[in-house]
C-alpha positions as semicolon CSV with decimal commas, in nm:
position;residue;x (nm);y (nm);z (nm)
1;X;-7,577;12,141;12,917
2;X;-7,657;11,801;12,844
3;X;-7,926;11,672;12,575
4;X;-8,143;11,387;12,726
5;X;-8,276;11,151;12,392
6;X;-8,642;11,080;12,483
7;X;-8,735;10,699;12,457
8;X;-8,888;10,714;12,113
9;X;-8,535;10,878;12,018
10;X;-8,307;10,622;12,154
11;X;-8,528;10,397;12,023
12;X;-8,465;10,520;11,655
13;X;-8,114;10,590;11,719
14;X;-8,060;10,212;11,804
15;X;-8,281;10,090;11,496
16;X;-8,085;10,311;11,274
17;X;-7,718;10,186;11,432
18;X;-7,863;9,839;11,353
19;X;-7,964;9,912;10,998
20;X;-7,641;10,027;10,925
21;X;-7,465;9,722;11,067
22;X;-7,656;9,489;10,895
23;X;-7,599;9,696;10,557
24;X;-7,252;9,713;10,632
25;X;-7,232;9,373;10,725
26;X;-7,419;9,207;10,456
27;X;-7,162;9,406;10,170
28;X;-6,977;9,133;10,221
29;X;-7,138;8,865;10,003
30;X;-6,974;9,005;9,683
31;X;-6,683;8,863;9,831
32;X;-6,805;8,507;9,877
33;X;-6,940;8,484;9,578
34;X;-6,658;8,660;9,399
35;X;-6,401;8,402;9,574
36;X;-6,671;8,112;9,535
37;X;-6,688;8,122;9,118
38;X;-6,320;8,153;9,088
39;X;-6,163;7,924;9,344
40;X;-6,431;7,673;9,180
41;X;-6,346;7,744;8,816
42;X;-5,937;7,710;8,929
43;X;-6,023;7,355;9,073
44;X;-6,178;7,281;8,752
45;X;-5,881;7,402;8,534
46;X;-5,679;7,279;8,704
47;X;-5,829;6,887;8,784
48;X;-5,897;6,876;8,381
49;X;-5,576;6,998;8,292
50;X;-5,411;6,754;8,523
51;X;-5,632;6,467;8,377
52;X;-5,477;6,529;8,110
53;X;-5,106;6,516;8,175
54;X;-5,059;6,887;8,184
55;X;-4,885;7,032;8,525
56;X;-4,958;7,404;8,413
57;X;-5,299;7,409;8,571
58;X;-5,128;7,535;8,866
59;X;-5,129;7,892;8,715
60;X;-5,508;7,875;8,733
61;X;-5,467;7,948;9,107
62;X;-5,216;8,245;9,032
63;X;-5,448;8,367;8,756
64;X;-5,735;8,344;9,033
65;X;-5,543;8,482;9,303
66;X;-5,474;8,759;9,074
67;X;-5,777;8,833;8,949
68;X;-5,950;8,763;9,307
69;X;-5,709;8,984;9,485
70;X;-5,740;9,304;9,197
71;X;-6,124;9,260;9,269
72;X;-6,097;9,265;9,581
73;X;-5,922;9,540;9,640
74;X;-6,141;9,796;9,420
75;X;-6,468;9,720;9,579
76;X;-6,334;9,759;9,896
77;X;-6,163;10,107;9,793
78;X;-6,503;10,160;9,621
79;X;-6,696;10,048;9,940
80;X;-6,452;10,254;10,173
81;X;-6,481;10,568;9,959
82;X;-6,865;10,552;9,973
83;X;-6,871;10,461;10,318
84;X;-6,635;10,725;10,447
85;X;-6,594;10,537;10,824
86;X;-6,577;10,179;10,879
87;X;-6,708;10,060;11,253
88;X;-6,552;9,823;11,452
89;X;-6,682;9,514;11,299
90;X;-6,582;9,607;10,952
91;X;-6,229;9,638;11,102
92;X;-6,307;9,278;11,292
93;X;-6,427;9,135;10,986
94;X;-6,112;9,304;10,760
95;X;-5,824;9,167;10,989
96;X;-6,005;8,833;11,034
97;X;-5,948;8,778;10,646
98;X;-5,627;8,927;10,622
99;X;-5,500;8,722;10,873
100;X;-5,691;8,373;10,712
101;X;-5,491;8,521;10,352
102;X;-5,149;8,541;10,561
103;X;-5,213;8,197;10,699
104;X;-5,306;8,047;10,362
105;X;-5,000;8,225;10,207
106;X;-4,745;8,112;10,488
107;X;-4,863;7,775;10,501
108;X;-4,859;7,703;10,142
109;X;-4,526;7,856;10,047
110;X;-4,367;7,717;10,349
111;X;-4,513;7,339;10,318
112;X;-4,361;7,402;9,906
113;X;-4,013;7,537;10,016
114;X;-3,967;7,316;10,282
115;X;-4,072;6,995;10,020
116;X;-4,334;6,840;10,268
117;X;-4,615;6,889;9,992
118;X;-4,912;7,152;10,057
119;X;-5,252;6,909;10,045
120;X;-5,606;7,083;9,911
121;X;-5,763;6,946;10,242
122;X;-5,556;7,183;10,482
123;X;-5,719;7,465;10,212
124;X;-6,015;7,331;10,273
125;X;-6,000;7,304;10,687
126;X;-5,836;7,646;10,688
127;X;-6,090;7,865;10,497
128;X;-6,372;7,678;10,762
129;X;-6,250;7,936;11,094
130;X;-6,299;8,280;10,883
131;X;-6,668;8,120;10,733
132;X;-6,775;7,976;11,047
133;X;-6,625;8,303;11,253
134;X;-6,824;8,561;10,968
135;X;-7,125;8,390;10,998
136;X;-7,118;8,431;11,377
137;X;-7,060;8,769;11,359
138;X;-7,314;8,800;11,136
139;X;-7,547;8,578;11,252
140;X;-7,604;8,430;10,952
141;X;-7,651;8,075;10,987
142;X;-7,586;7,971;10,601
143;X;-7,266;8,067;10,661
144;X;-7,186;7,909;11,031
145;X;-7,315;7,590;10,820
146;X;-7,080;7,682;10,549
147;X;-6,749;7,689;10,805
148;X;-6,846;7,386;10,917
149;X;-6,885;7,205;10,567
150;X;-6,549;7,276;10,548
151;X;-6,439;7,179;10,824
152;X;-6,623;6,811;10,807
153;X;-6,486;6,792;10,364
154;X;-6,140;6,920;10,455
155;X;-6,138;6,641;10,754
156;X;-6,254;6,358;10,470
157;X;-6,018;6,523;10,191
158;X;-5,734;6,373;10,389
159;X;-5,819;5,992;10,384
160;X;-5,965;5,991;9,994
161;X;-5,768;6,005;9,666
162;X;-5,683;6,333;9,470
163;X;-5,993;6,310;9,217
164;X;-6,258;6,278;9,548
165;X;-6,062;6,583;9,763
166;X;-6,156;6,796;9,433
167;X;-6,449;6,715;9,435
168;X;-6,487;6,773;9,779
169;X;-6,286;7,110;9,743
170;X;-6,593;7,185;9,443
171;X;-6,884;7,101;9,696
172;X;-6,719;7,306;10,025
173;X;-6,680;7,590;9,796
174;X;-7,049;7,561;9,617
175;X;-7,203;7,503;9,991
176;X;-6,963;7,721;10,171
177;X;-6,955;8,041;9,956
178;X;-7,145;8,029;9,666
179;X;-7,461;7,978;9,801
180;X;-7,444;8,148;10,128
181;X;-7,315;8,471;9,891
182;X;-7,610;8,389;9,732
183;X;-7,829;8,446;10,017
184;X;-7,643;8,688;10,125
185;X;-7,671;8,904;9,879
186;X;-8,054;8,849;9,888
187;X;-8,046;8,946;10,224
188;X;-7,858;9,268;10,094
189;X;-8,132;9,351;9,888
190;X;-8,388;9,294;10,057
191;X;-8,211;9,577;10,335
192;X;-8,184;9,809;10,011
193;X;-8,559;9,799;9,896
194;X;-8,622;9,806;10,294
C-alpha cells in the first residue's frame, strides 16, 4: 500500500531537503576562513623572514599545513559525528578538495625533487578550480568571484617579481577566502536564527 504526499506535503518535504542543503552547504566557510588567516599569515612569515636573509620561513607553510590540516580534520569529525549522514554534495564537495590537496601536494614535491622550482603563482592558479567549482555548487557568487581572482592574480604572479606575486598571493587569499568565509558564515547564521 502506497502513501500518496498531498501537495502541501511535498511541498514541505522539498523546503525542508533544501534547508538542509543549504545548512550543510554553508558549514563550509569555517574552512575558508580557517585556510584564509593562515595561508595569509605563512606568506607574511615567510616574505619578512626572507627580507631579511633568513631561508627558514619555509617552515611557516609546514607549521600552517600542520596546524590547517589538524583543524581540519576535527571539525569535520565533529561535523560528521553531529551530522550522522553526509548527502551527495558533501561527498562532491569532500573529494573535490581532497583531490585540489593531492594536486597541490604532487605538484609541489614533484616540481622540488625534480629541481624545476615550484612558483607561488601555480598555488595561486591551482586553488582558483576548487573556489570557482564550490561557489558553483553553492551558488554563491562571492566565491565564483573568488576562483576567478585567482585565476586572473595567479596569471599576473607569473610575469612580476617575487615581492608583487606575494602580494598578489595576500590579496587572492583576502578576496578569495577570507572574505567570501566571511559572508559565508553570515549566510550560515542567518540559516541558524532562520
Amino acid at each position: 500500500m502506497e502513501s500518496e504526499l498531498t501537495p502541501s506535503e511535498s511541498l514541505k518535504l522539498i523546503e525542508t531537503m533544501i534547508g538542509q542543503a543549504k545548512q550543510s552547504f554553508h558549514r563550509n566557510s569555517f574552512y575558508f576562513l580557517l585556510w584564509g588567516a593562515l595561508l595569509i599569515a605563512a606568506m607574511a612569515v615567510n616574505y619578512l623572514m626572507a627580507a631579511n636573509g633568513d631561508p627558514r620561513g619555509n617552515y611557516a607553510w609546514a607549521v600552517a599545513g600542520i596546524i590547517g590540516g589538524i583543524s581540519s580534520w576535527a571539525h569535520g569529525a565533529r561535523e560528521a559525528k553531529r551530522k550522522q549522514a553526509s548527502s551527495f554534495m558533501d561527498r562532491v564537495m569532500r573529494w573535490l578538495w581532497m583531490g585540489f590537496l593531492a594536486t597541490l601536494l604532487i605538484t609541489m614535491f614533484g616540481s622540488a625533487s625534480s629541481g624545476h622550482g615550484f612558483s607561488v603563482g601555480t598555488i595561486i592558479v591551482l586553488t582558483g578550480l576548487p573556489t570557482f567549482v564550490t561557489g558553483q555548487l553553492l551558488r554563491f557568487r562571492p566565491l565564483i568571484f573568488g576562483g576567478i581572482l585567482f585565476w586572473m592574480l595567479g596569471a599576473v604572479s607569473f610575469f612580476v617579481d617575487m615581492q608583487t606575486t606575494a602580494l598578489l598571493y595576500v590579496a587572492a587569499m583576502l578576496f578569495g577566502y577570507l572574505i567570501p568565509g566571511y559572508l559565508l558564515k553570515r549566510q550560515e547564521d542567518g540559516l541558524r536564527t532562520a
